[in-house]
mmCIF file of the C-alpha atoms, coordinates in Angstrom:
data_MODEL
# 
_entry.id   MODEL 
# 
loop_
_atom_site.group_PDB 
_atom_site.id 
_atom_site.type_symbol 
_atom_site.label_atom_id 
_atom_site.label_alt_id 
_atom_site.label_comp_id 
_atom_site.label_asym_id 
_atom_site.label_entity_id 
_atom_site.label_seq_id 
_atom_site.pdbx_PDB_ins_code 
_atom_site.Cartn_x 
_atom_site.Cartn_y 
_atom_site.Cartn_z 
_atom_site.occupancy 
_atom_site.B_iso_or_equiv 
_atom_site.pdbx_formal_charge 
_atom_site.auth_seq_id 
_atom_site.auth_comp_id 
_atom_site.auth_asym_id 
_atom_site.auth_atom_id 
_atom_site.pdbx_PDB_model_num 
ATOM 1   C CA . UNK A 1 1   ? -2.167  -17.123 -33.873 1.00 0.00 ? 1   UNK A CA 1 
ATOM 2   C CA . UNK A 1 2   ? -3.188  -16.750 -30.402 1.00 0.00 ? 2   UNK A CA 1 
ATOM 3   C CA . UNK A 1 3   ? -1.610  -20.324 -29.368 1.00 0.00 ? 3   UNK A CA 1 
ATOM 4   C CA . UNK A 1 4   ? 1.578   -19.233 -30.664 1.00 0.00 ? 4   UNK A CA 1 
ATOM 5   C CA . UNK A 1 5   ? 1.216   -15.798 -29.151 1.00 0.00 ? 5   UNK A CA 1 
ATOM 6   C CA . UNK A 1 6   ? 0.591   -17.258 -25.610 1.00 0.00 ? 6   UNK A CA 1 
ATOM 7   C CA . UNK A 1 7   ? 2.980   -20.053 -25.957 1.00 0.00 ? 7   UNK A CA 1 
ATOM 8   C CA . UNK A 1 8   ? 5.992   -17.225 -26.972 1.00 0.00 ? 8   UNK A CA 1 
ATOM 9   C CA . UNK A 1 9   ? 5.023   -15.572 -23.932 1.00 0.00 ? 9   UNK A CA 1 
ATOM 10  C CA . UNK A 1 10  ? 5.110   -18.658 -21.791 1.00 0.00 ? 10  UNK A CA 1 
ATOM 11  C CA . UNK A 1 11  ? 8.365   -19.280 -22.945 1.00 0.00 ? 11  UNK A CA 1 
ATOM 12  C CA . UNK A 1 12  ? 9.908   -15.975 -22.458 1.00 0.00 ? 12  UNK A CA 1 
ATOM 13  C CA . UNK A 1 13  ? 8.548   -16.100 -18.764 1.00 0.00 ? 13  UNK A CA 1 
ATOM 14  C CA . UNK A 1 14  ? 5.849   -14.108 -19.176 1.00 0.00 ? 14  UNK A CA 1 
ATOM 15  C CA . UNK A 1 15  ? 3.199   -16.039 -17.510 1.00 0.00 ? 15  UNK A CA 1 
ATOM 16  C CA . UNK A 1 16  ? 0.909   -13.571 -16.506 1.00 0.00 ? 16  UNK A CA 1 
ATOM 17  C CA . UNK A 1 17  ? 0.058   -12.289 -19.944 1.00 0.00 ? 17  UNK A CA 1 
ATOM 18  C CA . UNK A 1 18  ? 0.287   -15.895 -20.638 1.00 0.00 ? 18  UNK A CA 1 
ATOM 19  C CA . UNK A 1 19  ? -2.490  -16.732 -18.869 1.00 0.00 ? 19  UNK A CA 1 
ATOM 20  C CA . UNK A 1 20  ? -4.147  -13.812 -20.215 1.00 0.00 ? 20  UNK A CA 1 
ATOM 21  C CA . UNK A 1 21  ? -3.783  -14.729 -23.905 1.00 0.00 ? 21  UNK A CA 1 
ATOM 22  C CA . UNK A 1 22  ? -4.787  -18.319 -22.940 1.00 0.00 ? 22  UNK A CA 1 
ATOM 23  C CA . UNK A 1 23  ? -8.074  -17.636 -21.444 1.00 0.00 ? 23  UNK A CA 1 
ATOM 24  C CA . UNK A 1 24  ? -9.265  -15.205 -23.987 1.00 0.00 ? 24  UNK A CA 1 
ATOM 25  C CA . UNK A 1 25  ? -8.418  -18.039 -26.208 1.00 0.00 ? 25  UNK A CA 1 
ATOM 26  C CA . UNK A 1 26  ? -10.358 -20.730 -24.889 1.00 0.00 ? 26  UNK A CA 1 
ATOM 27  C CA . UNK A 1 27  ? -13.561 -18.244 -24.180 1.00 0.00 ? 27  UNK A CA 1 
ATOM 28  C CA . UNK A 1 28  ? -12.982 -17.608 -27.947 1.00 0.00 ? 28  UNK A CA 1 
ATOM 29  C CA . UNK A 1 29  ? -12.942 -21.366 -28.632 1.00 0.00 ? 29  UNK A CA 1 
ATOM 30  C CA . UNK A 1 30  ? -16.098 -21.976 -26.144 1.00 0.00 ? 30  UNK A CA 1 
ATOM 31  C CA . UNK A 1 31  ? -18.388 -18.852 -28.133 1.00 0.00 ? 31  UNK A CA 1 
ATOM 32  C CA . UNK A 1 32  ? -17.297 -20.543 -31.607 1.00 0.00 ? 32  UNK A CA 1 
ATOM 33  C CA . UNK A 1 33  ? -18.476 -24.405 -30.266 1.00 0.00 ? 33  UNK A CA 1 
ATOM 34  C CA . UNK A 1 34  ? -14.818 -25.264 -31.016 1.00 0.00 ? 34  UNK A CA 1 
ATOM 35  C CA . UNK A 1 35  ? -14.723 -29.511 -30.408 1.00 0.00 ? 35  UNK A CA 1 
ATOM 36  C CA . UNK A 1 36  ? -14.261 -30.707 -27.393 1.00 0.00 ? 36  UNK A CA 1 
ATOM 37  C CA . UNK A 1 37  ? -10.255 -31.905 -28.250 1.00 0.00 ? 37  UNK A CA 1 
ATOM 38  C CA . UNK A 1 38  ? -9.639  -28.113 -28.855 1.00 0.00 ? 38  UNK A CA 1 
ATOM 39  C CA . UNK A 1 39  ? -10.890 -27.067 -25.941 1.00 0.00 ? 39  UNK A CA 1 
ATOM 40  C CA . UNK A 1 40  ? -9.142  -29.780 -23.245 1.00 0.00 ? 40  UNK A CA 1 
ATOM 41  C CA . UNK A 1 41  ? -5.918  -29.086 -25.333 1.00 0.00 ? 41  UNK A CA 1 
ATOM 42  C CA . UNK A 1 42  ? -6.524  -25.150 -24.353 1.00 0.00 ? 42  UNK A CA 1 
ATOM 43  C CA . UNK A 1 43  ? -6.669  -25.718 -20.764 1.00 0.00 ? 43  UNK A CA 1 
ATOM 44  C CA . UNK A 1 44  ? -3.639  -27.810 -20.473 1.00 0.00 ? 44  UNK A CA 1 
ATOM 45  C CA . UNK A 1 45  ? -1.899  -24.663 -21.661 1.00 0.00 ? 45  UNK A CA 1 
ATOM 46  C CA . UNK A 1 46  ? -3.511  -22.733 -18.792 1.00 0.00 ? 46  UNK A CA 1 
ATOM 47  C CA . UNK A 1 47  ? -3.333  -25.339 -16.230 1.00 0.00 ? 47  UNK A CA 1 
ATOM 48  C CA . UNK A 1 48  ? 0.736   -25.152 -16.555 1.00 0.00 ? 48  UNK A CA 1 
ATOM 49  C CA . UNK A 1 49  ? 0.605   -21.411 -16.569 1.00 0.00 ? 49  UNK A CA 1 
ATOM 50  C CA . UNK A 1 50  ? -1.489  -21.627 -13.362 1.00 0.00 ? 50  UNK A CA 1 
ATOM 51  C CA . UNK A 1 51  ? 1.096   -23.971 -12.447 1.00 0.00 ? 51  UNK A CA 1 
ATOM 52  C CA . UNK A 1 52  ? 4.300   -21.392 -13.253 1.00 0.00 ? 52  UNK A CA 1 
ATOM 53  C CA . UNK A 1 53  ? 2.506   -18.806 -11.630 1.00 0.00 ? 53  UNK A CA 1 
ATOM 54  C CA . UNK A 1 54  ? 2.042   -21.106 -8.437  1.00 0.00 ? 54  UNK A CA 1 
ATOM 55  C CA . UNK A 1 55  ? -1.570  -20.998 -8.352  1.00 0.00 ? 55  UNK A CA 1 
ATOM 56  C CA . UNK A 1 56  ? -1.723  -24.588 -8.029  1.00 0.00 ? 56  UNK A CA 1 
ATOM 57  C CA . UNK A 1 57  ? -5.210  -25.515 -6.583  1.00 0.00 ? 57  UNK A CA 1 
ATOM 58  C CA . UNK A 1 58  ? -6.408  -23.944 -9.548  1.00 0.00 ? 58  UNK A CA 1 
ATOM 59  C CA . UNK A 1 59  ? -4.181  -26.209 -11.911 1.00 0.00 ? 59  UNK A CA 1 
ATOM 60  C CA . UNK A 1 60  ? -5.341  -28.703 -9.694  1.00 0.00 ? 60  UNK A CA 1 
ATOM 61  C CA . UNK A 1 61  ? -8.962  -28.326 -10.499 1.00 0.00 ? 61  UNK A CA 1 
ATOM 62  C CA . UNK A 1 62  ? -7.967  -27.552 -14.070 1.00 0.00 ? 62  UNK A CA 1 
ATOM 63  C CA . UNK A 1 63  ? -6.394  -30.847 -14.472 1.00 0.00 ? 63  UNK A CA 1 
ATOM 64  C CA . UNK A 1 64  ? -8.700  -32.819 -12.932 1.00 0.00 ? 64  UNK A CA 1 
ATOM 65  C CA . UNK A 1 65  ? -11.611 -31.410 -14.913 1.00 0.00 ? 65  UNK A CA 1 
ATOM 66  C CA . UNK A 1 66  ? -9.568  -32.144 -17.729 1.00 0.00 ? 66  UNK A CA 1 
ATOM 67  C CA . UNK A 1 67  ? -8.644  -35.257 -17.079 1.00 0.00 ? 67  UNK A CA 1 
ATOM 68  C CA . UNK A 1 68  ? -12.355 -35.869 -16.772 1.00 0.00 ? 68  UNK A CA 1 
ATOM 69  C CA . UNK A 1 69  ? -13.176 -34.447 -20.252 1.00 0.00 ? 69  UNK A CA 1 
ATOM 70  C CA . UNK A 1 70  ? -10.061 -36.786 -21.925 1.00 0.00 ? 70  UNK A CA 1 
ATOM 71  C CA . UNK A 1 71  ? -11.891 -40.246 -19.819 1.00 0.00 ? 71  UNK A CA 1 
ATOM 72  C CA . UNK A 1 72  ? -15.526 -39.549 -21.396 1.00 0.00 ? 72  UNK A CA 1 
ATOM 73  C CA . UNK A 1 73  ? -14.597 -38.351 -25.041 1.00 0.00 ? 73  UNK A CA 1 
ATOM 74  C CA . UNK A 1 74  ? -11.424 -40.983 -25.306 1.00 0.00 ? 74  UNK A CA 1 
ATOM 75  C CA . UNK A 1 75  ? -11.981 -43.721 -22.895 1.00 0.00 ? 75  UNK A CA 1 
ATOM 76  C CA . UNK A 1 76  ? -9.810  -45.520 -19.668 1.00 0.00 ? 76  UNK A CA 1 
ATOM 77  C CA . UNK A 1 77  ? -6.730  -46.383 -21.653 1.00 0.00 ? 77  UNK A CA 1 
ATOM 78  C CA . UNK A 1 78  ? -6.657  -43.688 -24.549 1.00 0.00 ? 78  UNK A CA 1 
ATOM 79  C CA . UNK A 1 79  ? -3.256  -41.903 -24.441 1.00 0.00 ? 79  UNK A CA 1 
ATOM 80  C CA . UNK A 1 80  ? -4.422  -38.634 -23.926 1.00 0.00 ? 80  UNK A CA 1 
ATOM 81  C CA . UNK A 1 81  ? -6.637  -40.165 -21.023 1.00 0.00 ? 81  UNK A CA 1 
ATOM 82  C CA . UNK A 1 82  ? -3.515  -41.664 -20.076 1.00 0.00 ? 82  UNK A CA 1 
ATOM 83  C CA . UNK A 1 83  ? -1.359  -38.018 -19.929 1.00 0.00 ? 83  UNK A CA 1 
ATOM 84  C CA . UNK A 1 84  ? -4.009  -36.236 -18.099 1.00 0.00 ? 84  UNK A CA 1 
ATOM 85  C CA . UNK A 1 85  ? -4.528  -38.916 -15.508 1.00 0.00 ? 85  UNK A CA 1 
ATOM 86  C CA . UNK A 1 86  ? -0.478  -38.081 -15.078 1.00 0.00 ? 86  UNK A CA 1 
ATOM 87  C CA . UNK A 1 87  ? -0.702  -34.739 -14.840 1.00 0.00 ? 87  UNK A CA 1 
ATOM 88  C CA . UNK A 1 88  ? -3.713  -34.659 -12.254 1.00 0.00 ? 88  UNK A CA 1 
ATOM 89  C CA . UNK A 1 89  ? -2.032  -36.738 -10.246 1.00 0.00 ? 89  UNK A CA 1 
ATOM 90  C CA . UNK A 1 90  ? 1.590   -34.821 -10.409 1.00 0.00 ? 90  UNK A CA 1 
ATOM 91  C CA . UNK A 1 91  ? -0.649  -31.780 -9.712  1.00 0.00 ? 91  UNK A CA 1 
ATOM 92  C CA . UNK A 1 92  ? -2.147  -33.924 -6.964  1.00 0.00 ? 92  UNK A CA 1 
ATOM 93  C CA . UNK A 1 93  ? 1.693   -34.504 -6.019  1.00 0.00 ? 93  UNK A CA 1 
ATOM 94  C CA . UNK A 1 94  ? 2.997   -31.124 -6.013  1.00 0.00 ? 94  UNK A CA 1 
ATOM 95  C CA . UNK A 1 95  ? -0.255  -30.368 -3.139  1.00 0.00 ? 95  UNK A CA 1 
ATOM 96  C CA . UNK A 1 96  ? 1.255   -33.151 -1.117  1.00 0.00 ? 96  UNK A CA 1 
ATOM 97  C CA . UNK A 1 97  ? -2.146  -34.820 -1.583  1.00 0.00 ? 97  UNK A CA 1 
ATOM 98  C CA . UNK A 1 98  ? -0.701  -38.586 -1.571  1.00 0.00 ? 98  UNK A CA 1 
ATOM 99  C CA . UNK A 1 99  ? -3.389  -40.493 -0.760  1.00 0.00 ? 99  UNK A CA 1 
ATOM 100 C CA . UNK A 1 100 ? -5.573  -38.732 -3.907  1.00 0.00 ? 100 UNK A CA 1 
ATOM 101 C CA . UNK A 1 101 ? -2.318  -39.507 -6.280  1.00 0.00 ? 101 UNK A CA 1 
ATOM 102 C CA . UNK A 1 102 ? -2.183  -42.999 -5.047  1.00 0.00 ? 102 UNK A CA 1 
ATOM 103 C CA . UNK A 1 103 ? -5.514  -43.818 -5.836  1.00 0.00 ? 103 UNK A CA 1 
ATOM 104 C CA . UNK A 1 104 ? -5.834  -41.985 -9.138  1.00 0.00 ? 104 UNK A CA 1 
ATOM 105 C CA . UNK A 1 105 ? -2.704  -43.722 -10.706 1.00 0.00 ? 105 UNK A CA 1 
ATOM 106 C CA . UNK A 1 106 ? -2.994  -47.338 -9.344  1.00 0.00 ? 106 UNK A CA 1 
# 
């Protein structure tokens, strides 16, 4: 109920309470030792409404610590590896942090 609650919001522009509904989520999902899937799939929703909200160092950091999390639970060439790798690096991108994006996505 709560993803659907904070994913409505997100997609009526209201990113703020969002990201409020999102993070009360995943600190729910981190108290009930939700797995680990759970969990990185939570803070992809926050990382983009960090993103909408233009705090992007934090999706930044969010993405890369997810993208983390998806390489030592999946492995190097597991999609979801594979979709946070792009995502870091877009977020690495968007921060006009070329060097960092080239490396990560070679």
């Amino acid at each position: 109920a709560m993803t659907n609650l904070g994913n409505g919001l997100a997609a009526a522009n209201h990113n703020e309470e969002a990201l409020s509904v999102r993070e009360a989520h995943l600190a729910t999902l981190l108290r009930l030792d939700t797995s680990k899937e759970d969990i990185l799939i939570m803070q992809t929703n926050i990382a983009n409404s960090y993103q909408k909200l233009g705090r992007l160092e934090e999706a930044m950091c969010m993405r890369r610590d997810m993208y983390s999390g998806w390489f030592k639970l999946k492995g190097e060439e597991h999609r979801d590896t594979l979709a946070a790798a792009i995502n870091y690096g877009s977020s690495l991108m968007t921060l006009k942090r070329f060097k960092e994006a080239k490396a990560l996505l070679r």
